[in-house]
Structures are given as C-alpha cells and as structure tokens.
Residue, then its C-alpha position, 0 to 999 in steps of 0.5 A: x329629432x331623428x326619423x325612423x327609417x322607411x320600411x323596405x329602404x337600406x339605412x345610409x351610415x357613414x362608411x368606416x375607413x380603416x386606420x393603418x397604424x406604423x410602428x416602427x420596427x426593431x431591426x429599423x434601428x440596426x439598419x440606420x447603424x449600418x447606413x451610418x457606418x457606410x456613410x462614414x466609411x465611403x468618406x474617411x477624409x471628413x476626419x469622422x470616418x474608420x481608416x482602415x489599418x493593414x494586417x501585418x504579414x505573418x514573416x513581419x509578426x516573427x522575429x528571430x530570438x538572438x543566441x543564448x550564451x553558453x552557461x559557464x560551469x560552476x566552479x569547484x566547491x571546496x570542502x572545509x576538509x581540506x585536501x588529501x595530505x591535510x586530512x591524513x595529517x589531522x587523522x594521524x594527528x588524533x590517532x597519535x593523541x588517543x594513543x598518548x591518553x591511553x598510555x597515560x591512563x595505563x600509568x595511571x592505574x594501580x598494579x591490581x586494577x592492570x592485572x584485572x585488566x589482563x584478565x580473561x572471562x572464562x568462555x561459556x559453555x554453548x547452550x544445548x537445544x532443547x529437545x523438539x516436543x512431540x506434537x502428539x503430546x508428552x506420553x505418546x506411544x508409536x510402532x516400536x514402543x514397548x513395557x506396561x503402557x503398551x499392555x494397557x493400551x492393548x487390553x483397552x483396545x480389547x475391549x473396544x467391539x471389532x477394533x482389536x479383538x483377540x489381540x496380543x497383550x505381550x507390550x509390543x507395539x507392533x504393526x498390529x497394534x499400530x493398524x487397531x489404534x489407525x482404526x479405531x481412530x477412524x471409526x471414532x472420528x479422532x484428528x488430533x493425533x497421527x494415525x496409528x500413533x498412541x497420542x494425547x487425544x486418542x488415549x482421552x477418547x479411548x479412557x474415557x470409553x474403556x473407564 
C-alpha cells in the first residue's frame, strides 16, 4: 500500500522522455525517383538505363521538295454547234424551209382570205391629253376673270368688315379684287387655295360667312 509522502519533501516521479515520431515525407518519395534515374543513367551498358538519342540538326530535318511539273493546257472543248461554214449551212437551211412553208400556206388560202391578208388597219387617231385640273378646284376665279360670279364674289366681299369695302361691283377681276380675296385669306386662316385666287376653300369659307 503506497504512503503519503512527508510534508516538506518533493515527490519523486519517473521522468517522462519525449517520444520523437518519424513520418515519412512527401517529397522522400520524389526523391528516390530522382536517385533511381541517376543511377540508371550513370550506367546505361547494364541494358536498364535511358541512352541518350542525338537531336538532328535543323539542315538535316529540311529537305528539298523535287520541281512541280508544268500543268498542261486543257485541250479545246468543242461545241456540238460545229463549226463556222457548218452553222451558216444549217442557218441557211431553216431559212430556206420557213420560206418554202410560207409560200405553201399562201397557195393554200383561198382569194378572199389573201386579200384579207393584203389588208391594212386604219391608223387611229393620236389620243388627246387631257386638260390638267386646276388645283384650286373646277370653278375657280383669278386676276383677269370676269361676268356674273365675279359680281357675286365682290358683293360677298363687301359684305365681309375692312376686307373689301367700297369696292367696285363692275365683274372684273382686277388687282383690287385679287389683293381683298389675299386678305381676306389671310385674316380667316384659309390655306387651301392660292393667295389672291378665288378657290374651292375660299369660296365655302366666304358662303358660309356671307349666307
């Protein structure tokens, strides 16, 4: 039975050593290939070892290609046509038959139907142009214009404040007249008719505003 130790005095235990532990190392491995392939090549006669193999030089590695043959020319395809002379021939040839059958069926046809044939159709008349339409509109009224439409068109204008007043109502359309319709254009914001022209627009605006 073990005692207690006396008071005062160290305890005596067994002094632990440290235990050292070898692994073995990664690169250990790497290293052994390596002394291997030293080994073998410091003695290549064994049969085991790498003989070294010379590099051949760059003047040993290009050859010379041998001249390429010139390609002869391809020879002449020749046509089915044949040649020149044989052409013309065969051209001759049809012109010759299509005249023979057109002579045939002229002997053929019957007195009426070879006059018929003689005949010529009357020339028609050239065709007239048209006209061009007034871009204003069919009943439209310019400087120099005169008669009744003109009369009504000043006593409408007259009727329109500081437009036309005091105007003449003699059915001329004059320089006058053609500076009142411009205005009255203007002031009333028409665009669809030439300024100072009596056009489709100007004459709804102005009936519409004179009754």
């Amino acid at each position: 039975m073990p005692t207690a130790d006396e008071p005062g005095k160290p305890h005596e235990r067994p002094v632990l050593e440290p235990i050292r532990v070898l692994r073995p190392r990664n690169t250990d491995a790497l290293a052994a290939l390596f002394r291997e392939m030293e080994e073998l090549t410091e003695d290549p006669e064994n049969g085991e070892g790498y003989e070294s193999v010379p590099l051949p030089t760059p003047e040993a590695r290009t050859q010379e290609l041998p001249p390429v043959p010139p390609i002869p020319p391809a020879p002449p395809v020749r046509r089915p046509g044949g040649t020149g002379p044989r052409r013309a021939a065969v051209a001759a040839g049809a012109v010759l038959a299509a005249a023979l059958v057109g002579f045939g069926c002229a002997l053929l046809l019957p007195e009426g139907d070879r006059g018929s044939t003689a005949r010529t159709l009357p020339a028609t008349p050239p065709a007239t142009a048209a006209p061009p339409a007034d871009p204003d509109g069919s009943g439209t009224l310019r400087e120099g214009a005169a008669g009744p439409e003109v009369t009504d068109l000043q006593q409408r204008l007259r009727r329109i404040p500081n437009v036309y007043d005091d105007g003449a109502t003699d059915g001329r359309y004059d320089t006058v007249l053609a500076e009142a319709v411009a205005r009255f254009q203007l002031w009333y914001g028409i665009r669809g008719d030439e300024s100072g022209v009596y056009g489709d627009d100007t004459r709804r605006d102005l009936e519409s505003r004179t009754g």
